[in-house]
Backbone bond lengths (Angstrom), bond angles and torsions (degrees), N, CA, C in turn:
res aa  C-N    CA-C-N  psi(-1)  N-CA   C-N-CA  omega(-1)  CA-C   N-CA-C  phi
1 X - - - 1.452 - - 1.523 108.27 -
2 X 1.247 122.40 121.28 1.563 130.40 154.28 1.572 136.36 -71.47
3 X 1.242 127.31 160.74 1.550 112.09 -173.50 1.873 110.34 -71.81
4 X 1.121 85.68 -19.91 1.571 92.15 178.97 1.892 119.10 -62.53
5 X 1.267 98.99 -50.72 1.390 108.99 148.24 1.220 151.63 -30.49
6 X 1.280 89.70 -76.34 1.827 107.52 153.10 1.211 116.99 -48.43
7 X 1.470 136.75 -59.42 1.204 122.22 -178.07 1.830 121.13 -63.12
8 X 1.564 109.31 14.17 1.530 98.66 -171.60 1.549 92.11 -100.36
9 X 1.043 123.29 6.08 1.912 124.15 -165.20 1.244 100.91 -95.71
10 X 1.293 108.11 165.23 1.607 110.17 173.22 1.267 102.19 -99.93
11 X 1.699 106.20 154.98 1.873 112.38 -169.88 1.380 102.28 -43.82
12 X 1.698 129.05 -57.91 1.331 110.37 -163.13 1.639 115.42 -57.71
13 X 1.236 114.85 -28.89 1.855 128.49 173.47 1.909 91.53 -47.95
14 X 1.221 94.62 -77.70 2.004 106.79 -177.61 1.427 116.32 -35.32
15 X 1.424 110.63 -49.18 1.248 99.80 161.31 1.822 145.75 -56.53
16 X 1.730 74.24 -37.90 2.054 85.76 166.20 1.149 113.75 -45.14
17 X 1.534 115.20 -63.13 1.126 133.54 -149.00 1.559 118.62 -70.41
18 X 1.811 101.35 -26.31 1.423 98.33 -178.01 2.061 97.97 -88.55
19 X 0.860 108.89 -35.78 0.759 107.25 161.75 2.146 145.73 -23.93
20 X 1.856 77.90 -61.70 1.770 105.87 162.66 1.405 111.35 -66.71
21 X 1.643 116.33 -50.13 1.277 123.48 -129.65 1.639 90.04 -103.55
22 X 1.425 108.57 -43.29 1.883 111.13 -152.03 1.278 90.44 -106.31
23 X 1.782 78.42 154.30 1.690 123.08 165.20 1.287 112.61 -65.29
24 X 0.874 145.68 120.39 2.039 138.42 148.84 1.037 96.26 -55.11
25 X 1.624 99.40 147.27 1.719 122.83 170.05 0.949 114.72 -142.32
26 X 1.452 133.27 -46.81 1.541 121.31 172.88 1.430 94.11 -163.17
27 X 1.612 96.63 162.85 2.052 104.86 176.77 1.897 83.63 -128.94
28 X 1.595 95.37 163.98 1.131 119.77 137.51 1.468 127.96 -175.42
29 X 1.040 127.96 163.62 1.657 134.46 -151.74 1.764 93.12 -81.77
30 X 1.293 81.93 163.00 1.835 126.78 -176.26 1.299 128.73 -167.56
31 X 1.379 128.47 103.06 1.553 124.48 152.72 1.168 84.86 61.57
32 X 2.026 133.36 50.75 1.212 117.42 151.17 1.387 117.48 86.16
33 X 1.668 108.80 -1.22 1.664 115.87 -168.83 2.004 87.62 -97.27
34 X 1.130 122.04 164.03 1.366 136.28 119.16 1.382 135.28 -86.62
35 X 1.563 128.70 99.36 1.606 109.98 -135.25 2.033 84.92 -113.86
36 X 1.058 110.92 123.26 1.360 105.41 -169.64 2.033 94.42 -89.34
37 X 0.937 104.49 168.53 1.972 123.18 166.65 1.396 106.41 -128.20
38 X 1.076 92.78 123.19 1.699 113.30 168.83 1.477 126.27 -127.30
39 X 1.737 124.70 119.28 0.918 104.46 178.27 1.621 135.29 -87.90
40 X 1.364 138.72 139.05 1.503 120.81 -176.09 1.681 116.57 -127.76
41 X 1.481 97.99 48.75 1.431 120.73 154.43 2.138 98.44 83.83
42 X 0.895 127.59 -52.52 1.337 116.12 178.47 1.763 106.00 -126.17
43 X 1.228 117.99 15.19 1.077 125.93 151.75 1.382 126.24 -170.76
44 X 1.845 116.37 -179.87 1.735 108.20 -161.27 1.551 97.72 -96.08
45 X 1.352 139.61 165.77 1.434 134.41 105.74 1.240 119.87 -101.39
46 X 1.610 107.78 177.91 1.721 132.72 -149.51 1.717 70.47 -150.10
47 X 1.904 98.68 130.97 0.829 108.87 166.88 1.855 93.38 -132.23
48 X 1.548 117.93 121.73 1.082 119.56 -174.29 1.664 110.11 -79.98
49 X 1.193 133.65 171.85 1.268 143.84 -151.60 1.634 126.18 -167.78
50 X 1.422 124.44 74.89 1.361 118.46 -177.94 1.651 98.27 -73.39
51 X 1.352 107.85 131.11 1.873 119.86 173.02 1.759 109.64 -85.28
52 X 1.376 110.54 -30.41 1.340 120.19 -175.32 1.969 101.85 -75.82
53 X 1.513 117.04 -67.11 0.986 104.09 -177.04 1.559 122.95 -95.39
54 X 1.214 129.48 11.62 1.180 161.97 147.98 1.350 94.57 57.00
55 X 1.837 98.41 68.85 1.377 116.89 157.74 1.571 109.36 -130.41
56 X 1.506 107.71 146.62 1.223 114.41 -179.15 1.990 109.66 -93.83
57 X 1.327 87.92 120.94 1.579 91.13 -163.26 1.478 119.51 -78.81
58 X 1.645 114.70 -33.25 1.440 107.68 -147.83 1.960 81.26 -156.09
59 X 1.049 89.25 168.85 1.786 106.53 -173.57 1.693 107.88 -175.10
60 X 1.293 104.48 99.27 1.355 126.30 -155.56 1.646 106.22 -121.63
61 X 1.530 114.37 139.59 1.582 105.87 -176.38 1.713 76.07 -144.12
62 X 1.914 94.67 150.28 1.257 115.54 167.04 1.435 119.32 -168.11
63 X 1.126 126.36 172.61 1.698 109.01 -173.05 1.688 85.49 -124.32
64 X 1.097 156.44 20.79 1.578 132.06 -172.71 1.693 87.73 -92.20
65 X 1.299 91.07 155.85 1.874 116.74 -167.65 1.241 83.73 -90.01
66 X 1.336 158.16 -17.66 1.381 153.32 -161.26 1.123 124.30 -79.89
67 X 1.775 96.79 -47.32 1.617 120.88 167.78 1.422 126.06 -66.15
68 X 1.490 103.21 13.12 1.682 110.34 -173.99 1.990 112.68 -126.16
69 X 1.411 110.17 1.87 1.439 131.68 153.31 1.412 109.63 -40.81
70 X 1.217 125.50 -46.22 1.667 129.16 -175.65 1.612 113.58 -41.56
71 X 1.675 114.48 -42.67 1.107 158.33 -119.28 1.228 119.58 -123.96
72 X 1.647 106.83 -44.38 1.584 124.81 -175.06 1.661 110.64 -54.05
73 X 1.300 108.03 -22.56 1.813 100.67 -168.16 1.529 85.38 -94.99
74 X 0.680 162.30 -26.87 1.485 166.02 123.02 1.907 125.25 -2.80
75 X 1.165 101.57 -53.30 1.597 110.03 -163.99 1.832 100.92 -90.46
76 X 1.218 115.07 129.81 1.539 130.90 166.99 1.395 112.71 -68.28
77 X 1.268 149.87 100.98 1.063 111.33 168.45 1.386 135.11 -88.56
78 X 1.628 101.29 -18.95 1.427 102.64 167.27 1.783 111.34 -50.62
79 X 1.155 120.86 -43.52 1.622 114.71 159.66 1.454 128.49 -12.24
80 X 2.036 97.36 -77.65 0.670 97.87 -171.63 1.484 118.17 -60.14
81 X 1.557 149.50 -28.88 1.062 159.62 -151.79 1.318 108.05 -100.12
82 X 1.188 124.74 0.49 1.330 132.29 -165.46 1.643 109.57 -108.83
């Protein structure tokens, strides 16, 4: 699957998929979100997360390295390489 792809589904589809398809890598909060990272091999999704009304809001895929700063104090990399 490509990002191009992914973005033609509807969120509940996006959600399946990261779900089926992706790795977890790291969460962290926002404005009340729990925003999970998932990886799906040539690109990321963000699967957003209200804890209070315990709806999943948003399901987002993108490849920029920029959008993954949230995250950086978070990720091992000796881990990952290990």
């Amino acid at each position: 699957m490509d990002l191009t792809l992914f973005n033609t589904y509807s969120i509940a589809a996006r959600f399946e998929i990261v779900w089926e398809l992706g790795t977890f890598v790291a969460y962290h909060g926002r404005r009340g979100y729990r925003i999970e990272l998932y990886d799906l091999g040539n690109f990321q999704a963000e699967l957003w997360y209200n804890p209070e009304t315990n709806v999943l809001a948003l399901a987002r895929g993108y490849i920029s390295k920029k959008a993954l700063d949230p995250y950086l104090d978070q990720i091992n990399l000796h881990e990952l390489f290990n």
